[in-house]
RODO-2510 file (C-alpha; in nm, 4 decimals, decimal comma):
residues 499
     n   res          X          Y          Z
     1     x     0,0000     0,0000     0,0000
     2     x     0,1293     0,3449    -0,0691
     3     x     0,0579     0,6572     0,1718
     4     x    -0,1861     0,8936    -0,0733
     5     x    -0,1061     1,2964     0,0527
     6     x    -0,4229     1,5052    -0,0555
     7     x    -0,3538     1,8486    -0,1109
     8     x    -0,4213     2,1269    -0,3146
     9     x    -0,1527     2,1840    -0,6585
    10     x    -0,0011     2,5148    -0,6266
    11     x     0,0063     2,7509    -0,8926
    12     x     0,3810     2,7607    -1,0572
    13     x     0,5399     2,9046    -1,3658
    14     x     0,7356     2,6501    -1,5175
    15     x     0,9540     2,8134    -1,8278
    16     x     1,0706     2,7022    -2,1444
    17     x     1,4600     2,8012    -2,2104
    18     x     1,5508     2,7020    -2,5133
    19     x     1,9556     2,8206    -2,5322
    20     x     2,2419     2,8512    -2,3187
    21     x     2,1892     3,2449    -2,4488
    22     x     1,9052     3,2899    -2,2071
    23     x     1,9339     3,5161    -1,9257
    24     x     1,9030     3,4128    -1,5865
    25     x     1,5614     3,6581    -1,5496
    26     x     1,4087     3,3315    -1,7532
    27     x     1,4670     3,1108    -1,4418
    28     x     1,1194     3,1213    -1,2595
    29     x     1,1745     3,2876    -0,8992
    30     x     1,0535     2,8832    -0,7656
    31     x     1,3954     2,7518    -0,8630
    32     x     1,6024     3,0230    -0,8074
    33     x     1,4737     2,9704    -0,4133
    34     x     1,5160     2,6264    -0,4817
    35     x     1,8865     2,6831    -0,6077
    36     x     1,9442     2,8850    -0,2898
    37     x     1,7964     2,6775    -0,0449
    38     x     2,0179     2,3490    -0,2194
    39     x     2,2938     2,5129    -0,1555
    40     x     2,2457     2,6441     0,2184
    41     x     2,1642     2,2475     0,2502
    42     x     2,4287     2,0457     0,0265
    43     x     2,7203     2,3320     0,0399
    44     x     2,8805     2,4524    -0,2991
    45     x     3,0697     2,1663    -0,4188
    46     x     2,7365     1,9692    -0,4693
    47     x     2,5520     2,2654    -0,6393
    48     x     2,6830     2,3942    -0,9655
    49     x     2,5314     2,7099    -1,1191
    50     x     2,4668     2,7224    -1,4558
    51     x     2,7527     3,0391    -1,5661
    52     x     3,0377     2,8189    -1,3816
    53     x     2,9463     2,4251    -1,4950
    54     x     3,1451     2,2674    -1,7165
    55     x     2,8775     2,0205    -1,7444
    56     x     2,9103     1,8691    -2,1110
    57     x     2,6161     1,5276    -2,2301
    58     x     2,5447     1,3442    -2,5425
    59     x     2,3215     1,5594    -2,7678
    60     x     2,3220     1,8642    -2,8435
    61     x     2,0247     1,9227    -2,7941
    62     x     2,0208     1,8808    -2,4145
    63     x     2,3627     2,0402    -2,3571
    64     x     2,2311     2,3924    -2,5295
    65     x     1,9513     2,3626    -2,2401
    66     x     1,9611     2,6432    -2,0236
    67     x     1,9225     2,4675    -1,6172
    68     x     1,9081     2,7047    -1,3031
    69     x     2,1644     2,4435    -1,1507
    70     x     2,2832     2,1054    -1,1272
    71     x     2,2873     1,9552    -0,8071
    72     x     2,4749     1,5661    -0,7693
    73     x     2,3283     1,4298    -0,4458
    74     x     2,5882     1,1668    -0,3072
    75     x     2,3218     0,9028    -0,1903
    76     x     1,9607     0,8492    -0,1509
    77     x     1,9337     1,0287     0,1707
    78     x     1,9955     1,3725     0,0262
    79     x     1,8074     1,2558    -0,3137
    80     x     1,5144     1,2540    -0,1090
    81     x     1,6433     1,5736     0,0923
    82     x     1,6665     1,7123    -0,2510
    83     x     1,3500     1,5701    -0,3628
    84     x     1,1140     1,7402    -0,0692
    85     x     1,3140     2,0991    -0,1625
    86     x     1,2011     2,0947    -0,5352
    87     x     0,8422     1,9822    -0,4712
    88     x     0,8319     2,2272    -0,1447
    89     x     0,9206     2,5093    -0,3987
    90     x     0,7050     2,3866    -0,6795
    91     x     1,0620     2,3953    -0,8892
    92     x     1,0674     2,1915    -1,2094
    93     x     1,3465     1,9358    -1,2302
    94     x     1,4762     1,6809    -1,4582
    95     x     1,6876     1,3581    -1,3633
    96     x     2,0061     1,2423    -1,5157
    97     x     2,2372     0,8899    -1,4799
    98     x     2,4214     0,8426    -1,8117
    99     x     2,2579     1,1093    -1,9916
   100     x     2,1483     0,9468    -2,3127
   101     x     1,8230     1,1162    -2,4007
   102     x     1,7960     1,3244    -2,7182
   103     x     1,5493     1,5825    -2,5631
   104     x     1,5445     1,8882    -2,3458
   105     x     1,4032     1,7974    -1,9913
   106     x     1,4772     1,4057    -2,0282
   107     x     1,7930     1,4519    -1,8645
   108     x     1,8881     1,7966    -1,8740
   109     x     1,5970     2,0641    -1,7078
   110     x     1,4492     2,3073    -1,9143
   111     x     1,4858     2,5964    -1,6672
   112     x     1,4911     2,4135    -1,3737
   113     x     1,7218     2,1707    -1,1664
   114     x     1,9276     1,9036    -1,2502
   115     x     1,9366     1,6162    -1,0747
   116     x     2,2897     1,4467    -1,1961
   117     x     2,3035     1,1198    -1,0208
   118     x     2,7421     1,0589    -1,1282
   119     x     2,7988     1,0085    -0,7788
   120     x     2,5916     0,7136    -0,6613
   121     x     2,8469     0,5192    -0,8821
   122     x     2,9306     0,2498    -0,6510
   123     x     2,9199    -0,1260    -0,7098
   124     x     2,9322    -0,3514    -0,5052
   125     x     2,9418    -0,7131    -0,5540
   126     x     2,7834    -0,9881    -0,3352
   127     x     3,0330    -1,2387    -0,1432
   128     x     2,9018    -1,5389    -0,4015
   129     x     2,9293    -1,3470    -0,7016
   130     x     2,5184    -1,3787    -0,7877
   131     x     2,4249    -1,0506    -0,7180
   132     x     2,5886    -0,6600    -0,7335
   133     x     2,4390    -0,3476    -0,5992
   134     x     2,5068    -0,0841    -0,8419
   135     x     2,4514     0,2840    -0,8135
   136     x     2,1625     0,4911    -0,9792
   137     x     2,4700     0,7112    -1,1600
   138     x     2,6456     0,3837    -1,3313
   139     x     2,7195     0,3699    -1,6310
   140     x     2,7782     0,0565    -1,8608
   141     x     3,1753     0,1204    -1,9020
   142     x     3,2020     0,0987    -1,5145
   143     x     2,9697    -0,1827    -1,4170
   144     x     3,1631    -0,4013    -1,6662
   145     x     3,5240    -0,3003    -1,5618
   146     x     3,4245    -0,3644    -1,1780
   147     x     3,2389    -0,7117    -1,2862
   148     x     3,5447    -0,8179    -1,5705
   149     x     3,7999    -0,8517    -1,3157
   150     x     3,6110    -1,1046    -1,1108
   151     x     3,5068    -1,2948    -1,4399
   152     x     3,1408    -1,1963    -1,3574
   153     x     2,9558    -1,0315    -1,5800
   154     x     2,5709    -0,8456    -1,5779
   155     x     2,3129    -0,7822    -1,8372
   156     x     2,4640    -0,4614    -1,9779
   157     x     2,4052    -0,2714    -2,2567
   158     x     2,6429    -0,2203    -2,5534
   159     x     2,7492     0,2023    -2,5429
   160     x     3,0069     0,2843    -2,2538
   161     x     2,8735     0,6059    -2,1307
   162     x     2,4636     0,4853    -2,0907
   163     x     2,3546     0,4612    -1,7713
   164     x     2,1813     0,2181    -1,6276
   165     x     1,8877     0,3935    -1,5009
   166     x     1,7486     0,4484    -1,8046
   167     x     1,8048     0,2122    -2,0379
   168     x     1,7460    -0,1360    -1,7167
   169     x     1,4207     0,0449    -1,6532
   170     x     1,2872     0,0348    -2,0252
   171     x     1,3967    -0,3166    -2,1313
   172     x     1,7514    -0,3352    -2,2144
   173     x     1,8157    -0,5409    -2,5126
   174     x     2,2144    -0,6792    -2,4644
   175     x     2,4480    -0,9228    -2,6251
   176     x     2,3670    -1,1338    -2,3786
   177     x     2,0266    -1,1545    -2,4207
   178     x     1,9974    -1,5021    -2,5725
   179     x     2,1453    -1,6609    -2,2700
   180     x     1,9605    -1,4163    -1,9465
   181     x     1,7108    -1,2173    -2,1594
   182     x     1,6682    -0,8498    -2,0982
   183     x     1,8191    -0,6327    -1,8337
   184     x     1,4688    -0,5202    -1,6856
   185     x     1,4315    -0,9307    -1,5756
   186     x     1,7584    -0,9296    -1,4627
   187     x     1,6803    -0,6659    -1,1691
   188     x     1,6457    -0,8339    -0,8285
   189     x     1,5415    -0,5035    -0,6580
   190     x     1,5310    -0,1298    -0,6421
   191     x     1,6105     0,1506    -0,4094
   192     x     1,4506     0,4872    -0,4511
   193     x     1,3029     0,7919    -0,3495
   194     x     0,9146     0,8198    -0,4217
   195     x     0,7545     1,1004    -0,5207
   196     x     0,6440     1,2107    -0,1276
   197     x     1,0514     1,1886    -0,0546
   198     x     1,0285     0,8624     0,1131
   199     x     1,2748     0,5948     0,0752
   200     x     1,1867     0,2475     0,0281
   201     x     1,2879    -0,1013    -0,1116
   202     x     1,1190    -0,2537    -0,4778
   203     x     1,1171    -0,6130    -0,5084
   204     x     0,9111    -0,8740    -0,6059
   205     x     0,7561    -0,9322    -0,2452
   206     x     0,7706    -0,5538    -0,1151
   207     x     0,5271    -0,2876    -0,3547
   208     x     0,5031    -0,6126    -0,6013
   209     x     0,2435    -0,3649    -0,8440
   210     x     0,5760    -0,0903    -0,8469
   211     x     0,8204    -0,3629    -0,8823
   212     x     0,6151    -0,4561    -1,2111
   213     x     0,5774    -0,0999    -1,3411
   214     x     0,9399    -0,0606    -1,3016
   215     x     1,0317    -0,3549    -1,5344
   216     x     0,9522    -0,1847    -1,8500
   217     x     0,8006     0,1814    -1,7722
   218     x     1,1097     0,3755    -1,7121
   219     x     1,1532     0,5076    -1,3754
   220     x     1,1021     0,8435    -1,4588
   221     x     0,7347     0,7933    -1,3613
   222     x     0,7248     0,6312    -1,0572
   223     x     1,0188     0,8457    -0,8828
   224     x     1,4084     0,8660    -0,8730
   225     x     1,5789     0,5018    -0,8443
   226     x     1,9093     0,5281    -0,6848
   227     x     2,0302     0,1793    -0,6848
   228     x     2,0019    -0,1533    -0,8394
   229     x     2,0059    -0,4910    -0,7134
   230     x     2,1328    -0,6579    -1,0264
   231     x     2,1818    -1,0460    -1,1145
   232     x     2,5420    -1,1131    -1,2053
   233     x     2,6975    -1,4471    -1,2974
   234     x     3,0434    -1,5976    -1,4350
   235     x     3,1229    -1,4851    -1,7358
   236     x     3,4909    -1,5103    -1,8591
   237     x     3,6614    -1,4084    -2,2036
   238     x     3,4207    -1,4004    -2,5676
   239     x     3,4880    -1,3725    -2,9272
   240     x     3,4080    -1,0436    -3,0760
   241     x     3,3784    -0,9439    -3,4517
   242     x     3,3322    -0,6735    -3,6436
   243     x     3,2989    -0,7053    -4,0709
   244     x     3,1689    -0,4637    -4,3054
   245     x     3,0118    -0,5102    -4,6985
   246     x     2,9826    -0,2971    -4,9606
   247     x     2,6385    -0,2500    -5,1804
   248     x     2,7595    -0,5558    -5,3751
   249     x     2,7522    -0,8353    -5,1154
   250     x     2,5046    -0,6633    -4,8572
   251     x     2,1995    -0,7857    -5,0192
   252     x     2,3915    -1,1995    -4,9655
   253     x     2,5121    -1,0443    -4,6138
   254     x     2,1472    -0,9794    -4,5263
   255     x     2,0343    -1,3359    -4,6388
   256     x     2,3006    -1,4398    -4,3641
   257     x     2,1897    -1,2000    -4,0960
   258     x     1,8277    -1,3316    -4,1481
   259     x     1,9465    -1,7156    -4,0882
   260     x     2,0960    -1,5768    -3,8000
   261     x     1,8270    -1,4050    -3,6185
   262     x     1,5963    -1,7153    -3,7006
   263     x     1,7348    -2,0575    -3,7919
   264     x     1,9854    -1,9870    -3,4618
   265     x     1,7845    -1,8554    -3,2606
   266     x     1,8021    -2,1022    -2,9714
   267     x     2,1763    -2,0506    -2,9641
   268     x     2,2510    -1,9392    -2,6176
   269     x     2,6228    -1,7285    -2,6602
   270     x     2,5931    -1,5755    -2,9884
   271     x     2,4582    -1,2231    -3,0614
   272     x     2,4696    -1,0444    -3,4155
   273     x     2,3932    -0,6836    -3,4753
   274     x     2,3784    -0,5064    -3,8328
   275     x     2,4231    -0,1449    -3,8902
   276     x     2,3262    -0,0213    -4,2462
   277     x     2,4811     0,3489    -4,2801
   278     x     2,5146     0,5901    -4,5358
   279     x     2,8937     0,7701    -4,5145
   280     x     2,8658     1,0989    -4,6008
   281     x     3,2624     1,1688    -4,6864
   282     x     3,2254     0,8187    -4,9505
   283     x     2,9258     0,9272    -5,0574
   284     x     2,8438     0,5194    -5,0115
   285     x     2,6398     0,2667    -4,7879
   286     x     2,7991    -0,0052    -4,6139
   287     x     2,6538    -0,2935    -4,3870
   288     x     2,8214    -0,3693    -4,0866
   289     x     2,8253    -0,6455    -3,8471
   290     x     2,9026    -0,6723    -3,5073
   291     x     2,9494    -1,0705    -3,3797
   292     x     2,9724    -1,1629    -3,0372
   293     x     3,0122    -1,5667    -2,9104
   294     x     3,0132    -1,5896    -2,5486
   295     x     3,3324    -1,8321    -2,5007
   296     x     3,6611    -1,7734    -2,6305
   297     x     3,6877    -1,9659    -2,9652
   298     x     3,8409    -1,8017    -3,2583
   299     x     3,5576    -1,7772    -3,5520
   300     x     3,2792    -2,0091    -3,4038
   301     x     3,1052    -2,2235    -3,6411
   302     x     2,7809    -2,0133    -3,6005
   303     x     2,9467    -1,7752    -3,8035
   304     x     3,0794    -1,9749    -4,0918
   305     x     2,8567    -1,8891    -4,3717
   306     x     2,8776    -1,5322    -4,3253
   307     x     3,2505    -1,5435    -4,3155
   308     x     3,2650    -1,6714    -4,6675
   309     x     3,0914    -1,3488    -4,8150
   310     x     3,3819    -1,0804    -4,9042
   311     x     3,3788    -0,8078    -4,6813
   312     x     3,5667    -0,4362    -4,7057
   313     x     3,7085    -0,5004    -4,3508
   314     x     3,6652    -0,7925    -4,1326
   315     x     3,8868    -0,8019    -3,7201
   316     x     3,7997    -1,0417    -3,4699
   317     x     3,9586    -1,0577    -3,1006
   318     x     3,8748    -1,2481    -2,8210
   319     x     3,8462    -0,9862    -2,5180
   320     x     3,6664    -0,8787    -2,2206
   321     x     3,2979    -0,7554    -2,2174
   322     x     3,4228    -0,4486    -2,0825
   323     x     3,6698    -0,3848    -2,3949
   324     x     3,4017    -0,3913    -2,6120
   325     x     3,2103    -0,0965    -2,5342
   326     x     3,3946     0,2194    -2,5579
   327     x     3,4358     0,4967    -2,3164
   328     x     3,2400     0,5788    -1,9454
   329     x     3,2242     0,9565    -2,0211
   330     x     3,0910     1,2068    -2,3025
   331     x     3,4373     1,3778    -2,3958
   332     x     3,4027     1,7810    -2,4664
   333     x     3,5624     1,8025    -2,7331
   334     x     3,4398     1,7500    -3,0225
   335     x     3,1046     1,9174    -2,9395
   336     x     2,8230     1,6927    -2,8894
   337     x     2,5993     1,6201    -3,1959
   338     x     2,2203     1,6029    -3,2066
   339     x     2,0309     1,2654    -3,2360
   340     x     1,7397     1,1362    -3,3631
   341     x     1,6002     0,7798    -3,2474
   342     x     1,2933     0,6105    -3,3982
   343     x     1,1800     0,2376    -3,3422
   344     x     0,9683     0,0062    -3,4989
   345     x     0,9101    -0,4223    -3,4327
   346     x     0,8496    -0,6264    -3,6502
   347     x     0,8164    -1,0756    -3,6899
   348     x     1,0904    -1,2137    -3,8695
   349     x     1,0744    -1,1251    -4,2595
   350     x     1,3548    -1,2137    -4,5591
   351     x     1,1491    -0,9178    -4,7652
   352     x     1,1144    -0,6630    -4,5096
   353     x     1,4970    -0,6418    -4,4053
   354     x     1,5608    -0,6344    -4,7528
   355     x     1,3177    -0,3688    -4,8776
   356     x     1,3644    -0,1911    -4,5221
   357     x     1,7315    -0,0647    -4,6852
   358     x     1,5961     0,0560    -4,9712
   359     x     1,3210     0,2421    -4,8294
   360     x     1,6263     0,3841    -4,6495
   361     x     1,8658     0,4646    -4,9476
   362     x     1,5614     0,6197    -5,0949
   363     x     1,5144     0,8848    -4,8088
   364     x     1,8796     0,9731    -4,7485
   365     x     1,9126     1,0697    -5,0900
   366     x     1,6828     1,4063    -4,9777
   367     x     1,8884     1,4779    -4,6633
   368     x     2,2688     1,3488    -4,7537
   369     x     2,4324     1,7202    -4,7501
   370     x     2,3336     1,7750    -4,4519
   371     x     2,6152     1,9013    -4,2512
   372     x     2,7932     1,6053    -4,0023
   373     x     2,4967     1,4129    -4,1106
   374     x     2,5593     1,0065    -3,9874
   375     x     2,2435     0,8530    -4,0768
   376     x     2,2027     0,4336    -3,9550
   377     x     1,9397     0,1792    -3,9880
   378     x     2,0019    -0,0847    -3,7007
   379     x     1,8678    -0,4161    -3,6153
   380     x     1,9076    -0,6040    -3,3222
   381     x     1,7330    -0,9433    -3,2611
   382     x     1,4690    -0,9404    -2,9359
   383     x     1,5466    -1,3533    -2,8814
   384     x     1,3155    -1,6040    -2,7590
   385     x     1,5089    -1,6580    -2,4290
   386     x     1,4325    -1,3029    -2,3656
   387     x     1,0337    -1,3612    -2,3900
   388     x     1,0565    -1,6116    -2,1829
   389     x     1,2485    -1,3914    -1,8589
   390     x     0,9772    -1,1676    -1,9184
   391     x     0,7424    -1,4263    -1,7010
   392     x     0,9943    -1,4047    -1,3918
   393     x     0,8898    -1,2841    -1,0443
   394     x     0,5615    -1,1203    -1,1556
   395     x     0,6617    -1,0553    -1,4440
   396     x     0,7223    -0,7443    -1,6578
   397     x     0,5313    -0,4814    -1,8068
   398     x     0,6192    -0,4571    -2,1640
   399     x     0,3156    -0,6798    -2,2981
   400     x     0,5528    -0,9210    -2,4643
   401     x     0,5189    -1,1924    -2,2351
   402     x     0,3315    -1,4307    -2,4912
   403     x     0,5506    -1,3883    -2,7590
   404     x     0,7261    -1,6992    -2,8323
   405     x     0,9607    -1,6681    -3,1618
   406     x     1,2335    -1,3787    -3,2244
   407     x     1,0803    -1,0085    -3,3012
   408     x     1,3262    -0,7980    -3,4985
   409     x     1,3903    -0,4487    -3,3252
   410     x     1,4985    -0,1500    -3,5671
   411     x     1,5950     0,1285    -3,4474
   412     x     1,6592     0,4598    -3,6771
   413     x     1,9693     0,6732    -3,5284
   414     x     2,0789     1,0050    -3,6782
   415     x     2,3114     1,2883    -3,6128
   416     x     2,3252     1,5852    -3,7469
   417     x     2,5382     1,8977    -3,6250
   418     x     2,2655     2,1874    -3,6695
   419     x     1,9682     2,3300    -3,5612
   420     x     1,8482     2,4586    -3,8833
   421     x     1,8406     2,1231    -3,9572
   422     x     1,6709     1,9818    -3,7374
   423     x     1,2809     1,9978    -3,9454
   424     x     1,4459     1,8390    -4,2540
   425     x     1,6132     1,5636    -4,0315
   426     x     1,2394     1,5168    -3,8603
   427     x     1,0442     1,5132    -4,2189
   428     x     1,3584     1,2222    -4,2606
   429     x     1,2443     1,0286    -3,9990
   430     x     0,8453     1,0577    -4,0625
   431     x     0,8672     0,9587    -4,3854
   432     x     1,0976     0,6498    -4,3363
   433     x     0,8598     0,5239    -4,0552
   434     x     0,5860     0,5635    -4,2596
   435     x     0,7292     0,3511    -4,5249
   436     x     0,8438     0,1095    -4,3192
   437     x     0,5359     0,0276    -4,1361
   438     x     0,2881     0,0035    -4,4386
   439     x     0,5636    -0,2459    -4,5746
   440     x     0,5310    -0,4142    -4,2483
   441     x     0,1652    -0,4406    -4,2308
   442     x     0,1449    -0,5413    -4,6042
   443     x     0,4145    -0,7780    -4,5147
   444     x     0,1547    -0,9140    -4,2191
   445     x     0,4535    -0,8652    -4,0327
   446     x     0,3990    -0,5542    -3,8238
   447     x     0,4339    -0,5928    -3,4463
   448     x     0,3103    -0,2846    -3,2456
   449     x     0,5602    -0,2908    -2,9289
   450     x     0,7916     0,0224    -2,9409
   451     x     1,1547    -0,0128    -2,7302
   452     x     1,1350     0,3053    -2,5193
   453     x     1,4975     0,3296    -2,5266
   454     x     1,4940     0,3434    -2,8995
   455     x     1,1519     0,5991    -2,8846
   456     x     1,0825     0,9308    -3,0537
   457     x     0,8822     1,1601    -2,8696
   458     x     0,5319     1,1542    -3,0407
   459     x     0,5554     0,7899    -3,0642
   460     x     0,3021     0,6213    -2,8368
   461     x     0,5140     0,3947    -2,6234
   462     x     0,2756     0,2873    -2,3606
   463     x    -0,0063     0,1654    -2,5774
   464     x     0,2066    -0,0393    -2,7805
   465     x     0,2189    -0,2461    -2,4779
   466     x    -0,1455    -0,3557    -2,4900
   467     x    -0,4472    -0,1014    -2,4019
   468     x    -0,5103    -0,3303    -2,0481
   469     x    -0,1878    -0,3065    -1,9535
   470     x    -0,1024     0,0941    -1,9792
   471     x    -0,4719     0,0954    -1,8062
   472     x    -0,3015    -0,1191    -1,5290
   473     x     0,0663     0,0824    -1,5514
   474     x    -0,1426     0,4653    -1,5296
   475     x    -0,3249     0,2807    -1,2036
   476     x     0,0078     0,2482    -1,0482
   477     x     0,1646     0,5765    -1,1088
   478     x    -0,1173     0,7446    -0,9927
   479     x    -0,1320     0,5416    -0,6365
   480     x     0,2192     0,5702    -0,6048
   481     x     0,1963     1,0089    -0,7633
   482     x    -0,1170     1,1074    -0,6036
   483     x     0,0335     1,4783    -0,6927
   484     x     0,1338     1,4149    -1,0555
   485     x     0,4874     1,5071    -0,9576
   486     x     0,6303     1,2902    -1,2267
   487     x     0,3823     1,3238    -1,5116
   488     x     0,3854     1,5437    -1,8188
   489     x     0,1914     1,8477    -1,5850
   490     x     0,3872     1,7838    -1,2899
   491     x     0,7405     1,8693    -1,1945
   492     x     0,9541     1,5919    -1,3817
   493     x     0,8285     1,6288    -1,7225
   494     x     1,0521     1,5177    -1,9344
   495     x     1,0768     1,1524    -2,0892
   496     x     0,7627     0,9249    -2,1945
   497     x     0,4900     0,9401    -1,9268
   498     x     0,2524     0,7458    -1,8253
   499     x     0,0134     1,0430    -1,7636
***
């Protein structure tokens, strides 16, 4: 049961800033007190004004948003200190871990606070190896490098610098899916602050409804997580890939990516990803491949036929998890780009992945001078092991839970360097999706789920996972958010909500 607090909204001006050019009169008078009072609290090296941050994340986007400061609590206790300021000053405030959203107020506050969780970056691993408690500011670089030196490894994602708030909470689709499924079934329990500032314990036996909610609805609705109880098992040295075809072979490379995905599905240690891009300094699109085998042979079998296609470039190495993954932080310098992500599921179809790439050569032709522009259609298998975590301890709440084959998860990515381009870039996107769903459907193919990590605001996440169950996932926020502190009217606007 969750305490409900009646009371009565107050009235607030929340606004918009939409460039670091904005003066500081634009910062409502409700978080300026609530910058003041954070400080007097927390002390200046926890508080960071706007002028004086050298705060730098991953789009564009979000790092031109103008915030009236950026406070990094060091553990739950002053999260929920924190937590009872904002909402005591009606201040709008936005929530970051890794920082991986493409949109103002996700994880950067339009105007408001900042919530930057870096600091609750601890991990610590249980005495048997099955478990690790990992902090709400983690990212995917770190939790590897603290589980590869133990040869344990955890359902992790495959970008360094992603935190683990956001993309455990929304699914998380991982090379080792096919063995442990997704990262949301993979969660044992959660700490975090609720929306009335209290502090409590998520599992499967304690607020059962809110453990369920969290598996799949982002926590962004339900209040600020600030640690994960995470399953974590042996995992020692894999085989990693990496091959890339030209227009002549990637039609025969496809063929081979489709046998893949189906015919070895039931494999338990491989994982195959496919990134079809269009290089703006070649002027060219190229298909690449990224393999993964989870023991350390040199070219398993799996992988034979696709080997025998020629390839532009083709490196293998058998490495750590950790290796594979890249950096923990956003560098500086070069600027940050802007980003575009747009998802769509579909069943397995031969015809679709082929016709899906030229549907995409068609629309790049209209936006390839675009400045910086790095435009990439990606597919990532959702296997059947993965379906069938989604039934553990209550279950999740993605809808998915009586799908039995492999779904194919695409995901559209762009980046682009400027805002003047950003309506063309859109128009891009629309009219690709568009495409690529009435294929689907004609294909009898189409599969509504949409991957909220992969999601494009205006895309209706929640009712692609099943009209009775957003009914059922709107009932919980509201029990648990009596106040609507985390819904699109409330105080923590930004990402997809519930309500």
């Amino acid at each position: 049961m969750y305490t409900t607090v009646f009371c009565i909204f107050w009235a607030f001006a929340l606004l918009v800033v939409p460039s670091a050019s904005t003066s500081d009169q634009l910062i409502s008078k409700n978080c300026q007190h609530a910058c003041r009072l954070l400080r007097r609290r927390f002390g200046p090296a926890a508080l960071h004004d706007y002028a004086n941050d050298n705060f730098t994340i991953w789009d564009d986007k979000q790092q031109q948003v103008r915030y009236a400061c950026r406070f990094e609590p060091a553990n739950a206790v002053e999260v929920s200190a924190a937590l009872k300021i904002l909402v005591g000053t009606w201040c709008n405030f936005a929530v970051k871990g890794g920082g991986h959203s493409r949109d103002p107020d996700f994880s950067n506050s339009v105007g408001g606070v900042t919530v930057d969780l870096r600091r609750l970056d601890t991990i610590q691993v249980s005495a048997d190896g099955s478990y690790s408690r990992i902090g709400g500011g983690a990212v995917t670089a770190d939790i590897y490098a603290a589980l590869d030196g133990r040869n344990l490894s955890y359902v992790g994602g495959r970008s360094g610098s992603v935190g683990l708030g956001g993309y455990a909470t929304g699914g998380g689709t991982s090379p080792l899916s096919s063995r442990y499924g997704w990262a949301v079934d993979n969660i044992y329990e959660y700490e975090m602050v609720l929306p009335n500032g209290s502090i409590t314990r998520v599992n499967e036996h304690r607020h059962a409804e809110l453990y369920r909610a969290l598996r799949g609805a982002g926590g962004g609705n339900f209040g600020i997580i600030t640690a994960f109880t995470v399953r974590s098992f042996p995992q020692g040295l894999v085989y990693a890939g990496e091959r890339v075809w030209n227009e002549t072979y990637t039609g025969a490379a496809l063929d081979e990516v489709y046998d893949l995905y189906t015919a070895h599905d039931a494999d338990p240690d491989l994982s195959f990803g496919y990134y079809y891009g269009y290089g703006q300094q070649t002027g060219r699109f190229t298909l690449r491949g990224t393999e993964r085998y989870l023991s350390p042979m040199q070219n398993p079998p799996v992988f034979e036929s696709i080997h025998r296609i020629p390839t532009v470039t083709a490196s293998s190495q058998i490495c750590r998890l950790g290796e594979l993954v890249g950096p923990a932080r956003v560098p500086a310098n070069p600027p940050p780009l802007r980003h575009l992500f747009q998802t769509t599921t579909t069943f397995p179809s031969r015809k679709w992945l082929h016709e899906s790439f030229r549907i995409f050569r068609d629309e790049v032709q209209h936006i390839k001078s675009i400045e910086a522009l790095n435009p990439q259609l990606i597919t990532y298998p959702i296997p059947s092991q993965a379906f069938r975590g989604m039934t553990l301890r209550g279950g999740n709440s993605l809808g998915l839970s009586n799908v039995r084959g492999p779904l194919f998860l695409t995901l559209l990515v762009v980046a682009w360097r400027s805002p003047a381009d950003d309506r063309l870039i859109y128009d891009f996107s629309d009219k690709v999706f568009a495409r690529l769903e009435t294929l689907a459907r004609g294909l009898n193919v189409h599969h509504p789920f949409k991957y909220i990590g992969y999601g494009r605001v205006g895309q209706d996440i929640f009712s692609s996972y099943g009209a009775q169950n957003h009914r059922r996932l709107q009932k919980t926020q509201k029990a648990i958010d009596p106040r609507g502190i985390f819904t699109s009217r409330g105080l923590c606007r930004g990402g997809f909500k519930l309500r």
